[in-house]
C-alpha positions as CSV (number, residue, x, y, z in Angstrom):
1,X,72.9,162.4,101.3
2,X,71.0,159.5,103.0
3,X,67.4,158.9,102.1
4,X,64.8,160.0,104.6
5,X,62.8,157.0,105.4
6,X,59.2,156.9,106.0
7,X,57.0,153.6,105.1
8,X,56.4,154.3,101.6
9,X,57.6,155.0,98.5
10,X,57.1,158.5,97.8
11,X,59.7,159.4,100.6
12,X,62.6,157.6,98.6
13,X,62.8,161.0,97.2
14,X,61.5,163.9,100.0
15,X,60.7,163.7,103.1
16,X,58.0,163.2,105.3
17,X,54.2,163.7,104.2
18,X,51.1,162.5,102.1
19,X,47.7,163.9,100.8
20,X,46.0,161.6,98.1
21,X,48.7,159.0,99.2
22,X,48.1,155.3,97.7
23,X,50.1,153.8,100.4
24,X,48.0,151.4,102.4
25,X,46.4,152.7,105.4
26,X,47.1,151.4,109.0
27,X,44.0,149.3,110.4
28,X,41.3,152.2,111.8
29,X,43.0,155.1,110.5
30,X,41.5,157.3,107.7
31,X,42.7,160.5,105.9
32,X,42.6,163.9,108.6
33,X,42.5,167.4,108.5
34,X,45.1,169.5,109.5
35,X,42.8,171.0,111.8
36,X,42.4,167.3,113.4
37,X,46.3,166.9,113.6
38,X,47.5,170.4,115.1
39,X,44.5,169.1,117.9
40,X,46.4,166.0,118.4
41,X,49.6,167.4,118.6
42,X,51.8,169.0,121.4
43,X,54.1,171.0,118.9
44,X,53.6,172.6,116.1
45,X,56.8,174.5,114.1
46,X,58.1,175.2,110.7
47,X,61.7,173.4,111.0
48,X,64.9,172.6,110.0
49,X,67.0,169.7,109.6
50,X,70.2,170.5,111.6
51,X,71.4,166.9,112.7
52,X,70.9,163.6,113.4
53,X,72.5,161.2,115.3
54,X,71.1,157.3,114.5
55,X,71.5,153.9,115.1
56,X,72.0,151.9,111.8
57,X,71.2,148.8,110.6
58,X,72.6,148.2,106.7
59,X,72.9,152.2,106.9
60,X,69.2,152.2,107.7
61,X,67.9,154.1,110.7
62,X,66.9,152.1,113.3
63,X,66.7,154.0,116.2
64,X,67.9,157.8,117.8
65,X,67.6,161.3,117.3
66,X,67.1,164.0,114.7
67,X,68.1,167.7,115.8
68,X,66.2,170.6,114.3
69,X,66.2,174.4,114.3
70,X,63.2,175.8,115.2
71,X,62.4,178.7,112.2
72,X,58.7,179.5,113.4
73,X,56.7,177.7,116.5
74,X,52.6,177.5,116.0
75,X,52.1,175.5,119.1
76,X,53.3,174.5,121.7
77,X,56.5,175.8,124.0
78,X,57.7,179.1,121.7
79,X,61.0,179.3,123.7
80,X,62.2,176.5,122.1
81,X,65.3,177.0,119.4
82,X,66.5,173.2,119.0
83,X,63.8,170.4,118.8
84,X,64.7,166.7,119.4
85,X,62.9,164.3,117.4
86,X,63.3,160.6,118.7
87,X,62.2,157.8,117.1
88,X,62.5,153.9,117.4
89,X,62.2,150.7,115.3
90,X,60.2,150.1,111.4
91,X,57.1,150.7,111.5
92,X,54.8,152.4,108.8
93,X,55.4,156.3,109.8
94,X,58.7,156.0,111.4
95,X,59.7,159.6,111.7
96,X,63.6,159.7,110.3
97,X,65.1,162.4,108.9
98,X,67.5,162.9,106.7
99,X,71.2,163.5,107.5
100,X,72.9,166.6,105.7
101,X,76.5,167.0,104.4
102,X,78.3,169.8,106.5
103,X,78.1,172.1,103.7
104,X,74.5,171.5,102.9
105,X,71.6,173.5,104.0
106,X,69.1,171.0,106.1
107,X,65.6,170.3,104.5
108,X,63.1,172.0,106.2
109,X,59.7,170.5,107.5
110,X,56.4,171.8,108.9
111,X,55.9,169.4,112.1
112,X,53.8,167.7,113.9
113,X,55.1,166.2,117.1
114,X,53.6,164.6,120.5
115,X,55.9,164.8,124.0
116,X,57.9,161.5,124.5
117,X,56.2,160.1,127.7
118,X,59.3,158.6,128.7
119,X,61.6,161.5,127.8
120,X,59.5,164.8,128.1
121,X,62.4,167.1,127.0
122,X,61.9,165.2,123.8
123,X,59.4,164.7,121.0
124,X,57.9,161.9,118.7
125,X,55.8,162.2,115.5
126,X,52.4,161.3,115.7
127,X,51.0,158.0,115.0
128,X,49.9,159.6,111.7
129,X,52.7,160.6,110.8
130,X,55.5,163.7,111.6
131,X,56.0,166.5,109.0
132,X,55.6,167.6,105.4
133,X,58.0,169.2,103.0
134,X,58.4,172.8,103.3
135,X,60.2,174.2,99.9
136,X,61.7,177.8,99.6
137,X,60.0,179.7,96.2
138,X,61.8,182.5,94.2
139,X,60.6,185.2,96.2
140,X,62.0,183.7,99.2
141,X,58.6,182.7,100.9
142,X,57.9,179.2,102.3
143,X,55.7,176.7,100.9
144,X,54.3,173.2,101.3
145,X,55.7,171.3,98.2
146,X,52.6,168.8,96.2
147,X,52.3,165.9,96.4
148,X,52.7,165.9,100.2
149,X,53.6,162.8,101.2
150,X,54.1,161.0,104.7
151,X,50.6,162.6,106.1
152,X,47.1,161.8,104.3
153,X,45.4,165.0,104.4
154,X,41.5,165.3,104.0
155,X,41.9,168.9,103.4
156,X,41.7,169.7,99.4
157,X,45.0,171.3,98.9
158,X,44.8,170.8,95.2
159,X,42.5,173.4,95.0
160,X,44.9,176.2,96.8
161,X,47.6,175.2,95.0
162,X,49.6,177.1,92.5
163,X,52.1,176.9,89.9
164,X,55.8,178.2,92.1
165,X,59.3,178.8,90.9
166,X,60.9,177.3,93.6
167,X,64.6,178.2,94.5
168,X,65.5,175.5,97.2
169,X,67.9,173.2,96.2
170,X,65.6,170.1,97.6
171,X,63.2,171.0,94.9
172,X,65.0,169.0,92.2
173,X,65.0,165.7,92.5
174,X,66.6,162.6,90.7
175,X,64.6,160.4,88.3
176,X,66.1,157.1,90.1
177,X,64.1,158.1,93.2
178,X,60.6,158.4,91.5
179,X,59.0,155.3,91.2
180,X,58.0,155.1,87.4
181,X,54.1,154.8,88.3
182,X,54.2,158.0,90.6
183,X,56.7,160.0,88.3
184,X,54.1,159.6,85.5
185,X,51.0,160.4,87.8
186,X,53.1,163.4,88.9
187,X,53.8,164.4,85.1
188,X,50.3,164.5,84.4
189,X,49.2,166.4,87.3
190,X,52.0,169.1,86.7
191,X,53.4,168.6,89.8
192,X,57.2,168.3,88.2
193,X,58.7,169.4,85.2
194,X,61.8,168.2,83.7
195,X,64.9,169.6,85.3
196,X,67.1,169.0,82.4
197,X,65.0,170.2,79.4
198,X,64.5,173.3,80.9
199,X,68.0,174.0,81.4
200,X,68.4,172.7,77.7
201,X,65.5,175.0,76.5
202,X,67.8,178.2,77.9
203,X,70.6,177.2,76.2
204,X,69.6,175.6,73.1
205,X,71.3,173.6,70.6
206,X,72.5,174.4,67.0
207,X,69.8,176.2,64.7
208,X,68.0,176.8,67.8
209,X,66.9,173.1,68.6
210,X,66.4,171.8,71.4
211,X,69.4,170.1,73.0
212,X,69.4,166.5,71.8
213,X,69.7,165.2,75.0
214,X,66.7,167.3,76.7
215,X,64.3,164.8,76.2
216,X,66.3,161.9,78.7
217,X,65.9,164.3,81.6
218,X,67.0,162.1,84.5
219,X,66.4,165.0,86.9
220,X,63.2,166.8,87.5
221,X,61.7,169.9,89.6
222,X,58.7,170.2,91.7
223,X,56.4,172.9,90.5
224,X,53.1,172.9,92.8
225,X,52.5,174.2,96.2
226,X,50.3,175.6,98.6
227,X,51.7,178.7,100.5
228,X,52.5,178.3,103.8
229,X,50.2,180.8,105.5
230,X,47.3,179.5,103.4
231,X,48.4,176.1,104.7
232,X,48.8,177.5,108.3
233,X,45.0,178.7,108.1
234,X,43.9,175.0,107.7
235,X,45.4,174.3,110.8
236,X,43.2,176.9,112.8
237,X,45.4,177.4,115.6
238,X,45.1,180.2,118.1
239,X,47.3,182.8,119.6
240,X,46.9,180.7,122.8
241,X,48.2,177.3,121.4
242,X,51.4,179.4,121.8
243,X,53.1,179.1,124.9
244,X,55.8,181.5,126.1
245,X,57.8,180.6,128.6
């Protein structure tokens, strides 16, 4: 699978979003509440990645379209099933997503897009940036996986967050992708666990002990996350914000 690419670090191993990001902010711009983006934005929807079709540069996106399947609308038009998601050029929160292998289920995203003035059957991510990480628990409910990254959130998520099994297969991640400083800041806060030595810890080794390869875990598993319908609250849409066609 391709990376995602957003303007910062943390998305060399998600996806779009960021609350308590330490990427550096754009010139005016300050950290907002969800309330303040689901204002700005034209559409509102729990999504998911079906496909994209880019213009590459060094197998970087430079330019086109991402396709996504419409799981749940919060604002905007509710008829629609297929979102298009344009975007153009670097900048620092491009809005690229990820492509999938045909056998792969799509990553899934809670978005917040603006109409493309030019192309009005189209969207684009706001200037803030386009989406968080949506994960899939045990249970088979949805949630907003910590650390979001990609968005930086005033609203204190930390405090509504829990500890989740998650079951989605985009909820383990590869050590080469974490950045050493945030894999550490992300050990410490709980926010991952390691992948490996868990699996180890199930099946232990001789006598009982630990597997001796458990602690060189090169994969690990998000463990933190805010339930979506908490998360939806912050957002304090209406029923009207939903438009039927």
């Amino acid at each position: 699978m391709r990376t995602f690419l957003l303007p910062t670090l943390w998305l060399l191993f998600a996806g779009p979003a960021a609350a308590g990001s330490d990427e550096p902010l754009a010139p005016g711009s300050g950290p907002l509440s969800l309330a303040e983006l689901a204002r700005k934005a034209d559409f509102v929807a729990l999504a998911q990645v079906r496909d994209t079709d880019y213009l590459r540069s060094r197998d970087i996106p430079v330019s086109g379209s991402a396709y996504l399947r419409v799981l749940v609308p919060y604002k905007g038009d509710a008829g629609i099933e297929l979102v298009e998601v344009y975007e153009k050029g670097l900048h620092e929160r491009e809005c690229y997503f990820p492509d999938r292998d045909v056998f792969e289920e799509g990553r899934r995203y809670l978005l917040f897009l603006q109409h493309d003035a030019d192309h009005p059957e189209r969207y684009r991510g706001l200037a803030e940036g386009c989406a968080v990480d949506v994960l899939v628990d045990r249970d088979n409910r949805y949630a907003i996986r910590l650390p979001v990254t990609g968005l930086t959130l005033s609203d204190p998520l930390e405090q509504l967050a829990r500890t989740m099994q998650f079951s989605d297969p985009y909820a383990v991640v590869d050590d080469a992708s974490l950045p050493p400083a945030l894999r550490d800041a992300m050990l410490a806060a709980g926010q991952i666990v390691s992948h490996e030595s868990e699996a180890a810890s199930s099946s232990p080794g001789p006598a009982g002990l630990p597997r001796p390869d458990a602690a060189a875990s090169r994969l690990w598993r998000y463990t933190r996350g805010v339930s979506l319908g908490e998360f939806r609250e912050l957002m304090r849409l209406e029923p009207a914000d939903r438009q039927t066609r």
